[in-house]
VEXVO-595609 format. One line per field, with one value per residue (C-alpha): x, y, z; residue number from 0. Coordinates in steps of 0.001 Angstrom, whole numbers, plus 524288, in hexadecimal, padded with zeros to 5 digits. Layout:
u	(X ...)
v	(Y ...)
w	(Z ...)
n	(NUM ...)
***
This chain:
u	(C0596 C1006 C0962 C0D5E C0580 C01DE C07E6 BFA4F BF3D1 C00A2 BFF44 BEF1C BE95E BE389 BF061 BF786 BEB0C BDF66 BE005 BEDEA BEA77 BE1E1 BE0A9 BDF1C BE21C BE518 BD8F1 BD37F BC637 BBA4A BB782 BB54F BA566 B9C67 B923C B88D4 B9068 B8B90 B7E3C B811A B7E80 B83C6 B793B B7566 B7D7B B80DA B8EDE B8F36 B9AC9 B989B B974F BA4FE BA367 B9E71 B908A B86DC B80EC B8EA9 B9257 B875E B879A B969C B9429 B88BA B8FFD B9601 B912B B9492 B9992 B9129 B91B5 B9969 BA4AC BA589 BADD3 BAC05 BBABE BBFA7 BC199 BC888 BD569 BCF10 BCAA1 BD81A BDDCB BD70C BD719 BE917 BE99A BE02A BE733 BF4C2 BFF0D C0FDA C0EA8 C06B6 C0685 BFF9C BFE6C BF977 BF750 BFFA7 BFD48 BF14B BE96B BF30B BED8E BEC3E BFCA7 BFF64 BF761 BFEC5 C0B4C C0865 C0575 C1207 C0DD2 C150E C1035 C1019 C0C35 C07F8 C0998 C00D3 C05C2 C015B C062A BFC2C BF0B8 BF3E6 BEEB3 BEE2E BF633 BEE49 BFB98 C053A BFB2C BFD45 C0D92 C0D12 C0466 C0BF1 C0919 C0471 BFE22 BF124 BEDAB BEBEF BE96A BE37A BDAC3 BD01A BCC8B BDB2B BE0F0 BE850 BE59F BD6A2 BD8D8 BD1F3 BD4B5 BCB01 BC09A BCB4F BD6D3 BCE51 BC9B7 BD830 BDC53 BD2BB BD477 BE47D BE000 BD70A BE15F BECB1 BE3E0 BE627 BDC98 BD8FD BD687 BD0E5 BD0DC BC47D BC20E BBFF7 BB6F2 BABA0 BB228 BB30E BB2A5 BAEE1 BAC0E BACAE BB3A6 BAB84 BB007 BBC73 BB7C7 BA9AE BB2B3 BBB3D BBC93 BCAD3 BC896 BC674 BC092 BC3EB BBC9B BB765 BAF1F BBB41 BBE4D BB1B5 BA868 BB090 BADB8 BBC16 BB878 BAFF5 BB87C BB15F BB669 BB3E6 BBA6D BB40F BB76E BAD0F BB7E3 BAE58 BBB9E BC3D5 BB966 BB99E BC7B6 BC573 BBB2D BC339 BCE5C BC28A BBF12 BCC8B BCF0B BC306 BB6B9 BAD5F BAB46 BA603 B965E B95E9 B9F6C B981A B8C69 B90AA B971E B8B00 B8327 B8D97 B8C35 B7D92 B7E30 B8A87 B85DE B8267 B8CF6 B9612 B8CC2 B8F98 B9F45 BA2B5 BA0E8 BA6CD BB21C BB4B6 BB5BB BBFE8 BC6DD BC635 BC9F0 BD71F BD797 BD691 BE11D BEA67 BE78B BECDD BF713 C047A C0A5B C0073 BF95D BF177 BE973 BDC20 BD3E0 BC9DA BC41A BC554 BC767 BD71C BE1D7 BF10F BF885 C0417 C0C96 C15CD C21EE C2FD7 C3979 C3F34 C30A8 C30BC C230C C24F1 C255B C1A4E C1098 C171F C12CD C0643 C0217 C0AC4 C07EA BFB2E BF651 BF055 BF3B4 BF353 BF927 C04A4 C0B86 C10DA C03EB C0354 C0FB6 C11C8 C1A17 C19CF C1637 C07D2 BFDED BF039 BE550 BD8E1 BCF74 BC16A BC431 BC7B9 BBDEA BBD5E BC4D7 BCEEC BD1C2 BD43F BDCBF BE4C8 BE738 BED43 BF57E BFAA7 BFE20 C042D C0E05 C12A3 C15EC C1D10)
v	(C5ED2 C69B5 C745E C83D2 C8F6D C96B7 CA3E6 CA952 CA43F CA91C CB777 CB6CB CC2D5 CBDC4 CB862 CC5DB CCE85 CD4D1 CDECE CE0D2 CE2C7 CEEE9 CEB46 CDC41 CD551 CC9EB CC390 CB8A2 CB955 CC309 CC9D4 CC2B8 CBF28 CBFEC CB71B CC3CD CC78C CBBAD CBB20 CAFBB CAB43 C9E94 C9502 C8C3C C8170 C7269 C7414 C63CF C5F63 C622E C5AE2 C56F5 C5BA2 C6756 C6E78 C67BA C73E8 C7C97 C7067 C6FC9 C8029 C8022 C74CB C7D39 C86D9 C7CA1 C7420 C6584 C6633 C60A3 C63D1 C56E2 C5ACB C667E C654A C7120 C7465 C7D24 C886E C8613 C82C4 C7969 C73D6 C74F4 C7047 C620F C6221 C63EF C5857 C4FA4 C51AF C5410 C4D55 C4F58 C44F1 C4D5E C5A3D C65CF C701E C7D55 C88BE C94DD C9F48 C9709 C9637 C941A C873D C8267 C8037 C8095 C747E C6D8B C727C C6C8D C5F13 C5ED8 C5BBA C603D C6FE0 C7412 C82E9 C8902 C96BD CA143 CAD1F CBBAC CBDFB CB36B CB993 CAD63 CA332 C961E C8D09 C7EF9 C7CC2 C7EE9 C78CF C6DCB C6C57 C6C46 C606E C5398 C4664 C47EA C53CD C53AE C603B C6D64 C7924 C86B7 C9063 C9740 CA391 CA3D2 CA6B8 CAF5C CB67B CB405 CB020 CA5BA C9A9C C9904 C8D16 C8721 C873D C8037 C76E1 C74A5 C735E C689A C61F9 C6059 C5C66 C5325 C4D12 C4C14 C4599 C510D C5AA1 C68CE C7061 C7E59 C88AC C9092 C988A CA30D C9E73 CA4DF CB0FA CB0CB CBEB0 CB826 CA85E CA128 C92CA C863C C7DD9 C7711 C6B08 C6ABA C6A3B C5C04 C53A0 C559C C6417 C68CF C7551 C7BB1 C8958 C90B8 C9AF6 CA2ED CAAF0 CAE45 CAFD4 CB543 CABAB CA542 CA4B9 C9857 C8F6C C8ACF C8637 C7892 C710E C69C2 C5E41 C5416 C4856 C3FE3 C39B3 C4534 C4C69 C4272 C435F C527E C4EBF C4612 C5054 C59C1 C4F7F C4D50 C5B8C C612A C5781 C624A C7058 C7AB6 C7917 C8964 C8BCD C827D C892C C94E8 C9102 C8C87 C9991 CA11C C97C8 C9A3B CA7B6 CA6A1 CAC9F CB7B6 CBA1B CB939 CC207 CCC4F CC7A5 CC78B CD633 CDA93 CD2C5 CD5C0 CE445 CE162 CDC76 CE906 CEEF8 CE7AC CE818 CF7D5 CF77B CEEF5 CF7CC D0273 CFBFE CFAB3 CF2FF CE80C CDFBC CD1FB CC80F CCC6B CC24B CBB71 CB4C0 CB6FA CC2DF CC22D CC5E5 CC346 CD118 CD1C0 CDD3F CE33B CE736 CE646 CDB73 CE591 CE7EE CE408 CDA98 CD633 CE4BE CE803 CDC49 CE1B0 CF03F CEC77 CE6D7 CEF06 CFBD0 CFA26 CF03E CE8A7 CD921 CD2DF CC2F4 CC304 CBA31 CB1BC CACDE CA55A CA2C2 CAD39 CB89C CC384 CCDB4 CC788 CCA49 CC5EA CCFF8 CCC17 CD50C CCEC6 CCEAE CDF35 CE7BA CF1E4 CFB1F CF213 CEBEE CF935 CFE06 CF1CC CF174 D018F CFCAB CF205 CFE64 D04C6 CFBC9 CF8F9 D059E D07F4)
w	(75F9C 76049 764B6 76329 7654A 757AA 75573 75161 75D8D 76950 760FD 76007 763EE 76FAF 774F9 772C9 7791D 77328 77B45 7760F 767BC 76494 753DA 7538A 746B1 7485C 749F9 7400B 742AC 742F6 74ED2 75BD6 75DC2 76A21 769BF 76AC8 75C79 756A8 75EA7 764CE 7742B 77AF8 77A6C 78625 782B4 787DA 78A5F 787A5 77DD3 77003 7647A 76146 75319 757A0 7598F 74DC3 74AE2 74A03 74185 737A3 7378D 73420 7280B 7238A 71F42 713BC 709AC 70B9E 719F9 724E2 733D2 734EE 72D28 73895 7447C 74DA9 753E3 75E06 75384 746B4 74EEB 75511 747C4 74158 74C98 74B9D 73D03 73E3D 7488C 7430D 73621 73656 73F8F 73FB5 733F4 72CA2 721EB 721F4 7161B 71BF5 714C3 71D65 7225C 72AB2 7378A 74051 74539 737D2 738B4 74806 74AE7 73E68 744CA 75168 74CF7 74428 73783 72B72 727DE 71860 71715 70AE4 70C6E 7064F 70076 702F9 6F533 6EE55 6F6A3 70189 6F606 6FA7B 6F01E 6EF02 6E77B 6F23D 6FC12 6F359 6F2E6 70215 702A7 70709 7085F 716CA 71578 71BC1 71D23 713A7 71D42 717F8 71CDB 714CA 715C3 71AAC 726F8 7281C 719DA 717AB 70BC1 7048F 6FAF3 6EF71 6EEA1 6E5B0 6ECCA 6F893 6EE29 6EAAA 6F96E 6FAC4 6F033 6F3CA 6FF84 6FC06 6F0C5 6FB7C 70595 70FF1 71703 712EB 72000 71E67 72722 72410 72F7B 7291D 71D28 7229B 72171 711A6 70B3F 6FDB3 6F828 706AB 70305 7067C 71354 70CCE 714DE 70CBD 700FA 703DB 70F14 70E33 712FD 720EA 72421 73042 73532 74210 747CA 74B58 74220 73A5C 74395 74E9D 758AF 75C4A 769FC 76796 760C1 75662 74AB3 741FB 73803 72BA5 724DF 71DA2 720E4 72AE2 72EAA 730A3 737E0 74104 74209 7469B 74F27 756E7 757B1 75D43 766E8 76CAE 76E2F 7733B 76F5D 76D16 76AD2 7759F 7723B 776DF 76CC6 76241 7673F 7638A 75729 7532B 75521 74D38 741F8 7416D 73FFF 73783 729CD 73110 7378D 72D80 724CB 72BD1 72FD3 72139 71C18 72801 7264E 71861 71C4D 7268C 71AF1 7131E 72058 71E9B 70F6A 710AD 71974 7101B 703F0 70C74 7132B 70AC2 71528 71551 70B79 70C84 705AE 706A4 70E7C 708AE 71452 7240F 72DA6 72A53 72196 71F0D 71B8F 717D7 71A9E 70FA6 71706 71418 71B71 7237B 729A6 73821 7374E 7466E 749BB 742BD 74A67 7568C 75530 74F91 75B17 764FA 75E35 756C8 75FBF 75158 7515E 744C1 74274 73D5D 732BB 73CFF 740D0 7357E 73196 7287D 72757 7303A 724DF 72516 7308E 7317F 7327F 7384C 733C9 73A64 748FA 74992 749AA 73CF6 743CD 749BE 73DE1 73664 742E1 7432E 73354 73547 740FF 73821 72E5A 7393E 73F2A 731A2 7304C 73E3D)
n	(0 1 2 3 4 5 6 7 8 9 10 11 12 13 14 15 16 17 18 19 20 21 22 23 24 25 26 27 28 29 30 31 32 33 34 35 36 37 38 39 40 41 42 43 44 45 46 47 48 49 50 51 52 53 54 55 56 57 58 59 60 61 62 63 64 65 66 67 68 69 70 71 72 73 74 75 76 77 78 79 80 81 82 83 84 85 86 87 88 89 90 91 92 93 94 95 96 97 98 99 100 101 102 103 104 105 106 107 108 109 110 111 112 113 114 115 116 117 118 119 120 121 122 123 124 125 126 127 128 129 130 131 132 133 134 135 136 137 138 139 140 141 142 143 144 145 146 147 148 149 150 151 152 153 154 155 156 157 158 159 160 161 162 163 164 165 166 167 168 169 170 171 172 173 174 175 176 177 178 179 180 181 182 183 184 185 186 187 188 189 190 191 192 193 194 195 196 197 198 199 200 201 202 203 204 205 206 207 208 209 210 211 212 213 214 215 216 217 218 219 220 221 222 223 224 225 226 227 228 229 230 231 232 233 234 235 236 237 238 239 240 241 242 243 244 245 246 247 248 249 250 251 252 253 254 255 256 257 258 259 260 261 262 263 264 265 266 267 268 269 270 271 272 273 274 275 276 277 278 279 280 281 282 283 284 285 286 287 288 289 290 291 292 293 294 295 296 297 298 299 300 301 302 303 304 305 306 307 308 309 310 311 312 313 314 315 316 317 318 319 320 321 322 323 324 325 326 327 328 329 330 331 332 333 334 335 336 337 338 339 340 341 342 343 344 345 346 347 348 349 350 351 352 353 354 355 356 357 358 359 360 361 362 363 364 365)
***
């Protein structure tokens, strides 16, 4: 393994400061929780290991939530890196070829960089409404491809493929003998239809997700992937084992009491959500300088700004921060042009959102 730090991860917001940025967003999740938000207390637990697969109860409460996948096709990770993480290096070695659609979660190409297989990228377009093309998945595929990597809703954009298009990634999967892995992090937070699990769809797809971003609850580590291939998940499991055997049982613990009161919570998460989103839409129906996809899923968005070539872009991030003190993620996070930023609009509060989105107007305009 090759290691390098990730761009989005040396420039992270708690890296640079928090008390150095006054408008902050560049967050991708909801707002931080206490355990008083949620109503939650540490219970008197056995600090003994864990079960390897992870707490039975988190298990069987993370399968309920989809038809035709059972607590055993669950493997509870250290977040969804974690779970991405063992899913690249059980998968994919320097011999090997990846198709990922870009921009992506960080991790979902770092990790493939660092164990040297061969990288396609199939880039989406702004001007197509960032459409994923099954098609141009399809060209990139090789003979040792054994992976197809895409993210749903989509990070950075939030936007979302239809129940077709997922139908049509499994199915190339499935015909070229390779592995669909999909990022849904953010799948609870769906403003309309919410897609199924791709892993309850075909044992050639592998769901991957977390408590992070959601539910606001990072701080735990939580996350789990899915897939109903017995011998695969035993493949992950032994990748779990030789990196850390078991999860925290205070973090599973916890895990488990947010899951039972999850319809609830995200009852009340969704509405508010969906009005931070006409927060930012009002903004970009105002704003000449700026446009974007609108998201259809998550707490984040992709703008693009509409400047000329002679438009200083590094000066602009500079007296953002420097001047406005408002941190947004640049293009270069995710290997994409400067001209695009990513907007988290769940982690501000209402009024730091709206102050951050006029600084943005302002320092395009000094």
């Amino acid at each position: 393994m090759n290691y390098a730090r990730m761009v989005i991860e040396k420039e992270a917001p708690e890296e640079y400061g928090y008390d150095r940025i006054r408008f902050n967003l560049s967050e991708s999740s909801i707002a931080d929780q206490k355990l008083s938000d949620i109503g939650l207390s540490l219970p008197d637990l056995t600090l003994f290991y864990g079960e390897h697969r992870g707490d039975k109860e988190l298990r069987a409460l993370i399968a309920a939530q989809d038809k035709g996948i059972s607590a055993d096709d669950i493997l509870v990770t250290a977040g969804a890196a974690g779970a991405l993480f063992i899913i690249s290096t059980s998968l994919l070695s320097e011999r090997d070829h990846l198709v990922v659609v870009r921009p992506n979660y960080a991790t979902n190409i770092e990790t493939p960089k660092a164990i040297g297989c061969a990288i396609s990228c199939v880039d989406l377009d702004f001007d197509r409404g960032f459409a994923i093309d099954v098609g141009r998945v399809a060209a990139q595929l090789q003979p040792n491809t054994r992976l197809i990597s895409v993210t749903c809703p989509h990070n950075p954009t939030g936007t979302m493929m239809g129940r077709a298009d997922l139908d049509a990634l499994i199915a190339l999967a499935e015909a070229s003998g390779c592995h669909l892995l999909v990022d849904e992090t953010y799948r609870d937070l769906t403003y309309g239809q919410r897609l199924p699990a791709a892993a309850s769809l075909s044992p050639k797809a592998i769901s991957v997700s977390s408590l992070s971003k959601a539910f606001g609850i990072p701080g735990i580590r939580i996350g789990w992937l899915i897939t109903s291939d017995a011998e695969l998940q035993e493949r992950f499991l032994a990748a779990k084992e030789q990196i850390g055997i078991c999860g925290s049982v205070i973090d599973e613990g916890i895990a488990r009491g947010m899951l039972e009161r999850r319809d609830a919570f995200l009852a009340a998460l969704l509405p508010e959500m969906g009005k931070r989103r006409d927060i930012v839409q009002a903004w970009i129906d105002r704003e000449p300088l700026v446009d974007w996809v609108r998201p259809q899923g998550g707490v984040v968005g992709f703008p693009r700004v509409n400047v000329g070539s002679d438009f200083d872009l590094d000066r602009f991030y500079v007296n953002l921060l420097e001047s406005h003190g408002t941190y947004v993620g640049p293009g270069h996070w995710f290997d994409m042009p400067k001209r695009f930023f990513r907007i988290g609009f769940g982690w501000p509060k209402e009024a730091e959102l709206q102050g951050g989105l006029d600084a943005i107007s302002a320092a395009l305009r000094q």
